[in-house]
C-alpha positions as CSV (number, residue, x, y, z in Angstrom):
1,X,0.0,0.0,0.0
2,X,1.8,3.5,-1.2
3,X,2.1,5.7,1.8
4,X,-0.5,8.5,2.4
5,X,0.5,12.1,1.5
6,X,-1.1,14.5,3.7
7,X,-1.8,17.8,1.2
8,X,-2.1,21.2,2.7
9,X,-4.2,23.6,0.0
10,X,-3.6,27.5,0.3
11,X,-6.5,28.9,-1.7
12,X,-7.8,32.2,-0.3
13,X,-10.9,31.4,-3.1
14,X,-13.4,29.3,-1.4
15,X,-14.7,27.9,-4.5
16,X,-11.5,26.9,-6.4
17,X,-9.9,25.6,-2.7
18,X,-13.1,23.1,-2.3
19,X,-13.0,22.1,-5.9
20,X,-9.2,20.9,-5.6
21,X,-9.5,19.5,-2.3
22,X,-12.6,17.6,-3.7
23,X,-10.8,16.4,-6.5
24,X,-7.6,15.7,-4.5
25,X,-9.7,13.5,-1.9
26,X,-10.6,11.1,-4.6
27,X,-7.0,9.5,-5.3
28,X,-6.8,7.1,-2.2
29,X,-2.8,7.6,-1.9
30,X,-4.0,12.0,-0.7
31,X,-5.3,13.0,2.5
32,X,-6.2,16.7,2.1
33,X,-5.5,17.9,5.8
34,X,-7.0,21.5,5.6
35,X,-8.4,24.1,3.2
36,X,-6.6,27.2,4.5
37,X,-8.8,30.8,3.8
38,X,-6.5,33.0,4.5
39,X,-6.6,32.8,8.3
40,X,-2.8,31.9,9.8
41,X,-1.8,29.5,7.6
42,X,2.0,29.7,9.2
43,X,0.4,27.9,12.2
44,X,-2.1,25.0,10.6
45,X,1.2,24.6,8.8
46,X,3.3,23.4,12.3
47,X,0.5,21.9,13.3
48,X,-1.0,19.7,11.1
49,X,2.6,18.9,9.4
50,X,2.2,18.0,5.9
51,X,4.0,16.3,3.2
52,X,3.2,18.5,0.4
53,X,1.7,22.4,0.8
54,X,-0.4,23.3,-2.1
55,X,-0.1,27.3,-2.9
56,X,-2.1,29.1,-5.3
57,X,0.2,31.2,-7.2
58,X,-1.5,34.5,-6.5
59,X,-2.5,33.6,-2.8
60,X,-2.5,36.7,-0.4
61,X,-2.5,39.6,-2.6
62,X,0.3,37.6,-4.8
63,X,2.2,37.4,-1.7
64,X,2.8,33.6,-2.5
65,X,6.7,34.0,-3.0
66,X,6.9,35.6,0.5
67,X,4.6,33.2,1.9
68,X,6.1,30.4,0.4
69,X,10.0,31.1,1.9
70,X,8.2,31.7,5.3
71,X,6.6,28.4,5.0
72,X,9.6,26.5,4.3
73,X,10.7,27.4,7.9
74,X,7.6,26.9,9.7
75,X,7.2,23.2,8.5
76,X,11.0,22.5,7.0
77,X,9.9,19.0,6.3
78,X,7.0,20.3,4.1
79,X,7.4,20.7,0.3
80,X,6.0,23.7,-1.5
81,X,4.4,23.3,-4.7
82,X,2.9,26.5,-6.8
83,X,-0.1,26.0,-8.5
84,X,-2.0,28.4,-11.0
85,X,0.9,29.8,-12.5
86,X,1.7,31.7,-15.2
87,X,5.2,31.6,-17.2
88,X,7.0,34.9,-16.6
89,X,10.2,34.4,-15.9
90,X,10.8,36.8,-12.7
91,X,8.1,35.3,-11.1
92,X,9.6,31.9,-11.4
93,X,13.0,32.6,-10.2
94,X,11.5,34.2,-7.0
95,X,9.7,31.2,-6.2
96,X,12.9,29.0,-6.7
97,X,14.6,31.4,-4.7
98,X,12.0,31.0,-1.9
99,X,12.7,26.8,-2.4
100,X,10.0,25.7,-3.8
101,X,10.0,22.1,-5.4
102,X,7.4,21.8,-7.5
103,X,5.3,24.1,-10.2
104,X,1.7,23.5,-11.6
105,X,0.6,26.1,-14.9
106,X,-2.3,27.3,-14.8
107,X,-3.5,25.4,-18.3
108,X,-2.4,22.2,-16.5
109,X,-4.6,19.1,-16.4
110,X,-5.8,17.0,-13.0
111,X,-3.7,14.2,-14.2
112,X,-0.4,17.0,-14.0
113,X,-1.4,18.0,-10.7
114,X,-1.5,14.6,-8.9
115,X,1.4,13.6,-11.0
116,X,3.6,16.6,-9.6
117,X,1.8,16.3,-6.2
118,X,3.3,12.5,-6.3
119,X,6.9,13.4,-7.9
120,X,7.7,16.2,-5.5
121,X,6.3,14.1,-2.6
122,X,9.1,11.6,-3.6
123,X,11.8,14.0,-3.8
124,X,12.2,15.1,-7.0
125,X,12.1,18.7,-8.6
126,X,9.1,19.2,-11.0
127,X,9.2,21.9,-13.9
128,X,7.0,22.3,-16.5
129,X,8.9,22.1,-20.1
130,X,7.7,25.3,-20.9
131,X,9.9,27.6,-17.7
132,X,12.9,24.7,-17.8
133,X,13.3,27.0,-21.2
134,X,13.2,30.2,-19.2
135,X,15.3,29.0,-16.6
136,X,17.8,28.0,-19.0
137,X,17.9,31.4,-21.0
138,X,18.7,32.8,-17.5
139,X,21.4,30.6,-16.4
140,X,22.9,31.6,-19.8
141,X,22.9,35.1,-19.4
142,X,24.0,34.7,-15.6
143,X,27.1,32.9,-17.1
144,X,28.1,35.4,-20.0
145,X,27.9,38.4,-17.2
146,X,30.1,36.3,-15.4
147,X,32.7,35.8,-17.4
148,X,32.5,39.7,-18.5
149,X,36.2,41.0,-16.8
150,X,35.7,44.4,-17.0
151,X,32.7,45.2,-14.2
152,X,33.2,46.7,-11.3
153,X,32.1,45.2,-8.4
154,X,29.0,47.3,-8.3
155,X,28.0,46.5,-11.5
156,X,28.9,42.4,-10.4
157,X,26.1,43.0,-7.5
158,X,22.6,41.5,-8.2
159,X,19.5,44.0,-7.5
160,X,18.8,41.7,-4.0
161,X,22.3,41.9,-3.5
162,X,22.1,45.5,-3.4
163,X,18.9,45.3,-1.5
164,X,20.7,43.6,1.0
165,X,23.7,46.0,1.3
166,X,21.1,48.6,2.5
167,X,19.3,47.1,4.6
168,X,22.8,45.7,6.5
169,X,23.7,49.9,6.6
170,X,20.5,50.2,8.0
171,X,21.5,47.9,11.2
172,X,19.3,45.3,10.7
173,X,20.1,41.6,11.3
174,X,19.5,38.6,9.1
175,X,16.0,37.6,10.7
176,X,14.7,41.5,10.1
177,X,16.0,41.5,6.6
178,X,14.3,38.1,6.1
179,X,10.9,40.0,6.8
180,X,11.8,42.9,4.8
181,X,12.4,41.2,1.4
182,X,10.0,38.1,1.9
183,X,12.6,35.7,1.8
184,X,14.3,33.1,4.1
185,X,16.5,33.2,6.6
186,X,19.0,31.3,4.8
187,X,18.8,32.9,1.2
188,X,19.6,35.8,3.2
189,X,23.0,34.3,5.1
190,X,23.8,33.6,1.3
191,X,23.3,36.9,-0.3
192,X,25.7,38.3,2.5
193,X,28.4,35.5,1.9
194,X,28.0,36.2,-2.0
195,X,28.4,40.1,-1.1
196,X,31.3,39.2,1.3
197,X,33.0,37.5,-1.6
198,X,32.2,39.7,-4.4
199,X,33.4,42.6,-2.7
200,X,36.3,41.0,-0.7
201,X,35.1,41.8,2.4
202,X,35.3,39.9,5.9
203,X,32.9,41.7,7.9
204,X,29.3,43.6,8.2
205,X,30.5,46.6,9.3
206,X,32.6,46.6,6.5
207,X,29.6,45.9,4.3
208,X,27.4,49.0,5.8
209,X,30.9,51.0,5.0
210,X,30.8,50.1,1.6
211,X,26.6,51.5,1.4
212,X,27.4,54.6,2.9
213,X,30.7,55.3,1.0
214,X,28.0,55.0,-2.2
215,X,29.0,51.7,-3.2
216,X,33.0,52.2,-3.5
217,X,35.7,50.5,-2.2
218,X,36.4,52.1,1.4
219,X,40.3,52.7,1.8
220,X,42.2,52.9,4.8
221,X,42.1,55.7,6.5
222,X,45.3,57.9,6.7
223,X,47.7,57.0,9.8
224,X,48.2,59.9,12.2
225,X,51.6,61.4,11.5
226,X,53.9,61.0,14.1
227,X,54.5,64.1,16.0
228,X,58.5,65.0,16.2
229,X,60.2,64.5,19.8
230,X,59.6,67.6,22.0
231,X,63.0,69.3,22.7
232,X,65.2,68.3,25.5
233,X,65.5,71.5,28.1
234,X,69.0,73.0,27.7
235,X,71.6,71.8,30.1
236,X,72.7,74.2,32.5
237,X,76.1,73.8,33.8
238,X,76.8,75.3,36.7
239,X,80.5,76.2,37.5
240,X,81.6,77.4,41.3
241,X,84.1,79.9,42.3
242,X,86.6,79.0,44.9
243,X,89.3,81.3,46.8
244,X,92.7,79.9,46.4
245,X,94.0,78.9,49.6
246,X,95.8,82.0,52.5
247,X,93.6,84.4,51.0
248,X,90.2,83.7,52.3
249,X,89.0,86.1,54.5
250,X,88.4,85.5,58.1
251,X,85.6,86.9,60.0
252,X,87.3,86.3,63.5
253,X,88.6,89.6,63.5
């Protein structure tokens, strides 16, 4: 008997949420654990722990990148896949950013969505023909820049790089920049490594110089020059007269 996969649906539309989780309860290998509407679905994730969450593409206001990166910490063992989606390429990388494993177009079939439902469930990575083709142009671009020698190491720094770099000058720590952007915890520890490395830094407080010196290399600052000796006082030699002998005076009278 195949195991049970217990599906979370995120649909904040009431109509299309039932209609999947109807369909969803009729293969015998699902158990749909909850139709989510919007209300907390960070904590039905830890508690009802599922195997697979089901997120509508433009869930929350098309908050669903953000939601999904936040969801991958609040039930780590949980895989994400993105349903309803339509093939623009930013959108995509954001979501594979935010680690999701799976993706479901929105011209896809039942029989696609309980196969990728399935596939992701087992561990593999599931992308439509149609984006691998996207994601490829992009990986082929990313290369070319790569290899260009003459940037500067501005112009090597990615938009959520720079993003980054900000909010770091700004004094805020991973976790708070996390929140800011929508975006893990993790991604952010590697945009700060990739910044550290790019820029040939060691430090964050080297990284918040770098912002607020406008994105140039900070140099060292000039050493103090070393002020001259003071002068030694002059040396005062003092020289006492004597009487040569028989002709000091007496005062005996």
């Amino acid at each position: 008997m195949p195991k049970t996969i217990r599906v979370f649906v995120l649909e904040d539309n009431r109509l299309l949420g039932d209609g999947i989780a109807a369909m969803l309860r009729g293969q015998r290998d699902f158990k749909v654990v909850v139709v989510a509407k919007g209300v907390d679905p960070l904590r039905q994730a830890r508690e009802t722990k599922p195997d697979i969450v089901l997120l509508a593409a433009g869930f929350g206001d098309n908050q669903s990148s953000c939601l999904a990166a936040t969801l991958r910490e609040a039930a780590p063992d949980a895989k994400v896949v993105v349903m309803g989606l339509l093939p623009v390429q930013e959108d995509i990388l954001e979501f594979v950013r935010a680690g999701v494993s799976g993706f479901v177009l929105k011209e896809a079939t039942l029989d696609e969505l309980i196969g990728t439902i399935r596939a992701v469930a087992a561990g593999a990575k599931v992308l439509p023909h149609s984006l691998a083709g996207m994601l490829f142009t992009d990986i082929a671009n990313r290369t070319v820049k790569r290899r260009a020698p003459e940037l500067t190491e501005s112009e090597r720094l990615t938009q959520r790089e720079r993003q980054v770099i900000d909010l770091i000058s700004d004094g805020l720590s991973n976790k708070e920049i996390a929140q800011g952007l929508c975006i893990a915890t993790s991604t952010v520890k590697g945009h700060v490594h990739s910044i550290l490395e790019k820029l040939a830094l060691r430090t964050r407080l080297q990284i918040a110089a770098y912002a607020r010196n406008g994105y140039r290399a900070t140099s060292a600052p000039p050493s103090s020059p070393v002020p001259p000796p003071a002068p030694s006082p002059p040396r005062v030699l003092r020289i006492e007269r004597q009487s040569p002998p028989g002709r000091r005076r007496s005062i005996d009278g």
